[in-house]
N, C-alpha and C positions, 0 to 999 in steps of 0.2 A: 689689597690683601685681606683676605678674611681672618679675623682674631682669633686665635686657640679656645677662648669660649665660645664663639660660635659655631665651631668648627666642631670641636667637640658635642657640643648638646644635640646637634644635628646626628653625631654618629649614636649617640645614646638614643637619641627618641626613633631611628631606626630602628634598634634593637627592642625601646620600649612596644613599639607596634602590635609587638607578636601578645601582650596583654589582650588587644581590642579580641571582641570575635574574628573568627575564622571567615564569614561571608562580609564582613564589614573589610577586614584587611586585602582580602580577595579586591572587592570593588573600587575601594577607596585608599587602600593601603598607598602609592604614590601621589597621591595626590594629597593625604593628611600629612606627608613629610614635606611633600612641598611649599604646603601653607605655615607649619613649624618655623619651615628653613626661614620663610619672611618674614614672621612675625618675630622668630628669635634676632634677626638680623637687624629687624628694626627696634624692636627692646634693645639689644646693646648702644645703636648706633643712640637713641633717646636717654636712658639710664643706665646704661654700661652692667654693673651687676646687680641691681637694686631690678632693671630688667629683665634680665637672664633669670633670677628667682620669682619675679611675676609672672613671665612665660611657664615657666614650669610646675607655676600653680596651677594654673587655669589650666593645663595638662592633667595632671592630678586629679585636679577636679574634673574634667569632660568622660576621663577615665573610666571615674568611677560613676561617676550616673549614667554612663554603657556599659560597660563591663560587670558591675554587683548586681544590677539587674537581670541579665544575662546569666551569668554564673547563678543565681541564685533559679531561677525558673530552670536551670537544665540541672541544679541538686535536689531542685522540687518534688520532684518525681522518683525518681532512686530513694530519696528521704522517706517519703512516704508508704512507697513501698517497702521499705525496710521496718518502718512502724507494726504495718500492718501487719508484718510477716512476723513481728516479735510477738503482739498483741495476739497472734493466731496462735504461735507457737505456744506462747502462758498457757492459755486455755485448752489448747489440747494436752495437758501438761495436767492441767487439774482435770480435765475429763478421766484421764487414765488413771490418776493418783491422786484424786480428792485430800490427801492429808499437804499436801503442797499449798493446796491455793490457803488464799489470804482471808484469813478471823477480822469479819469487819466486826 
């Protein structure tokens, strides 16, 4: 019989998946759950909950050095262009109304 903490954290890190990229859960999505399910399985059966919270650090952490990377290069660009688009917009701002821009 599988323990309701394994059983559980398996159905959560299901759910946690949908965080990774879209092409990465595509390829590897069953198979990341799969490797979970044994390592969460074998943290319990070795340290009971002391393993269940180590497993789901090193989750946490794998997470996040794919996904903030990720997230961060695909707001990289929108960011940027949002800069740029402010910075244009000032300036044509003071092109048309010189009393607006800024007294260095």
């Amino acid at each position: 019989m599988i323990p309701p903490a394994v059983s559980m954290s398996n159905q959560v890190f299901r759910r946690f998946v949908i965080l990774y990229p879209a092409d990465l859960r595509r390829e590897f999505g069953d198979d990341l759950a799969d490797i979970f399910s044994q390592q969460i399985e074998t943290a319990w059966e070795e340290n009971a909950w002391r393993g269940i919270a180590a497993a789901w650090l090193n989750v946490l952490g794998d997470c996040a050095s794919i996904t903030l990377p990720y997230v961060a290069a695909r707001l990289a660009v929108p960011a940027l262009a949002a800069v740029i688009s402010s910075v244009w917009f000032s300036l044509a701002l003071c092109a048309i109304n010189p009393s607006r821009s800024h007294k260095w």
